[in-house]
C-alpha positions as CSV (number, residue, x, y, z in Angstrom):
1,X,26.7,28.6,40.3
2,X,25.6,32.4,40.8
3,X,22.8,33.6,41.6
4,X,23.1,36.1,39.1
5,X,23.5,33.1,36.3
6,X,20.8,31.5,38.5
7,X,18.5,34.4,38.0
8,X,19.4,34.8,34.2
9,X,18.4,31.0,33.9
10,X,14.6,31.4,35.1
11,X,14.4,34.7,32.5
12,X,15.3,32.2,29.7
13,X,12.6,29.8,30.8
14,X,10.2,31.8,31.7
15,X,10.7,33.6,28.2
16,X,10.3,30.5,26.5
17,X,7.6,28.4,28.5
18,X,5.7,31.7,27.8
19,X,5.6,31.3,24.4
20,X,5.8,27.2,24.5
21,X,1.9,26.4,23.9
22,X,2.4,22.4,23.7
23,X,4.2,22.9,27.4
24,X,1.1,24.9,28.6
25,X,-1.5,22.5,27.4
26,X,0.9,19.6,29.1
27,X,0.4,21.5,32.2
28,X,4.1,21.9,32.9
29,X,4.3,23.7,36.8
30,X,8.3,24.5,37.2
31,X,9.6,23.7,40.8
32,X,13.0,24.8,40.3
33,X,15.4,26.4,37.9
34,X,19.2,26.8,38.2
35,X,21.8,27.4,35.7
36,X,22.0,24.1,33.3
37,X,19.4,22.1,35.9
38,X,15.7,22.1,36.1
39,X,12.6,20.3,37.7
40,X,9.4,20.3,36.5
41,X,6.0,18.5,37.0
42,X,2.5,17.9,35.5
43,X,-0.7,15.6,36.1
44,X,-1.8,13.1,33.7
45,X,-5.3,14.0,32.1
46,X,-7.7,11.3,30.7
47,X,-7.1,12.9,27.2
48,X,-3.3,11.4,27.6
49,X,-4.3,8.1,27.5
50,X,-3.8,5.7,24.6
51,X,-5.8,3.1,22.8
52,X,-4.7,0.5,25.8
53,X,-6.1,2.6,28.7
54,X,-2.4,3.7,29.9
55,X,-1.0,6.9,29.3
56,X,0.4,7.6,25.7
57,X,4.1,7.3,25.9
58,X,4.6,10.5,23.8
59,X,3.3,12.7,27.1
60,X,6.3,10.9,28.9
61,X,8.6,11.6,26.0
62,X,7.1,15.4,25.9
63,X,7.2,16.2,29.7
64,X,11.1,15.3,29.3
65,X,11.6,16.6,26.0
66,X,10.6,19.8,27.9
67,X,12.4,19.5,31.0
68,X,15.4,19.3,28.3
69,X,14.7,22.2,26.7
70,X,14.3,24.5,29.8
71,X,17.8,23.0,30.5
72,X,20.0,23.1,28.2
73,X,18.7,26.7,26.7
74,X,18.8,28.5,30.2
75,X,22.3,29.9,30.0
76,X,20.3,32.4,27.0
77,X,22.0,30.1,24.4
78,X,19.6,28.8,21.8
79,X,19.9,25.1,21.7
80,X,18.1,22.9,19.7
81,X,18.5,18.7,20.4
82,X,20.2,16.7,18.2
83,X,19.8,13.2,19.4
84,X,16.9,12.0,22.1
85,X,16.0,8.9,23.3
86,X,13.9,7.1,25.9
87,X,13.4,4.3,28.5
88,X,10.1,3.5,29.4
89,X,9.7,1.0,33.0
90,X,6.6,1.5,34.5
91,X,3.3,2.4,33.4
92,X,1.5,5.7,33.7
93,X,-2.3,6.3,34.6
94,X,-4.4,9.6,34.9
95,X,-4.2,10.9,37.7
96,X,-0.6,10.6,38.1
97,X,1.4,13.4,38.9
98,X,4.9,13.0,37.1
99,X,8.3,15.1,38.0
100,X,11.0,15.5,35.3
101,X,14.1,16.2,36.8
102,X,17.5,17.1,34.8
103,X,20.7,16.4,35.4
104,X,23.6,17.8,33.4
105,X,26.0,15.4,32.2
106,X,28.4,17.7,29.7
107,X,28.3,21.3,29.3
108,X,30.2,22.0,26.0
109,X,30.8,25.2,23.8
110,X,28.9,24.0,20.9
111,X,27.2,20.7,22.4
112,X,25.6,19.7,26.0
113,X,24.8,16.1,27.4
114,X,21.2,15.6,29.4
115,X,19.5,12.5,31.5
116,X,16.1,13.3,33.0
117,X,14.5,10.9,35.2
118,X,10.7,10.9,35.3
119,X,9.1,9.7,38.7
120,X,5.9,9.3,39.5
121,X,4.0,10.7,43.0
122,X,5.5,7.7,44.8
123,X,8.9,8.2,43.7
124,X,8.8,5.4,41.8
125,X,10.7,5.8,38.3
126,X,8.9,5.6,35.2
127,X,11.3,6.7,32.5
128,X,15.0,7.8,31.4
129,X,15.8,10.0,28.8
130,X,19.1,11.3,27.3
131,X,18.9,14.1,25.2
132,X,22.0,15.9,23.5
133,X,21.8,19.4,22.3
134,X,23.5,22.0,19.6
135,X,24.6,25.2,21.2
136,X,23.7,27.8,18.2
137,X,25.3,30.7,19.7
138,X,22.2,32.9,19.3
139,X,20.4,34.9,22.4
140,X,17.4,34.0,23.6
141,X,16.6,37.0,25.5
């Protein structure tokens, strides 16, 4: 990968995490962008947590559903999912610091494959999602 398509890829996020309020209150940082990849982290507030006193498993869902987004959009083609799903296998607390990492499976003209792993500050995995995408064909930026 180029580091002109490299460079192109952390426009598109930045363009779109800009405008991305639910990603912002989250407190999504980005650690690292590359064409079709990213990594990104937050910290679990006390206004995640659910009626059971762990964290809601919608903020796990959300931090991915994000890391997915920046992703599979970053080449500057609009790409909306059309199938996610998740794996919870630890619990989450506040405090926590979780990292969503992406990894590309298929890159396709009109479609695109994702797994993110979610880890905790200990490394310790605390969800899997799969997400797959519909390439729209329409600039971002």
């Amino acid at each position: 990968m180029n580091t002109e398509n490299n460079e192109l890829a952390k426009s598109v996020v930045n363009e779109v995490l800009k405008n991305d309020l639910f990603s912002q209150w989250l407190g999504i940082k980005i650690l690292e962008i590359r064409e079709g990849y990213c990594r990104i982290e937050m910290t679990v507030r006390s206004e995640m947590i659910n009626g059971l006193g762990i964290v809601h498993g919608g903020i796990c869902f959300s931090l991915a559903d994000s890391a997915f987004a920046f992703a599979c959009n970053n080449r500057n083609n609009l790409s909306v999912a059309l199938d996610t799903s998740i794996n919870f296998l630890k619990a989450v607390h506040v405090a926590d610091t979780l990292t969503a990492e992406v990894r590309e499976i298929h890159n396709g003209r009109s479609t695109g494959l994702y797994q993110i792993s979610i880890t905790n500050q200990q490394k310790e995995t605390v969800a899997l999602f799969k997400g797959t995408c519909f390439r729209t064909g329409k600039k971002i930026i």
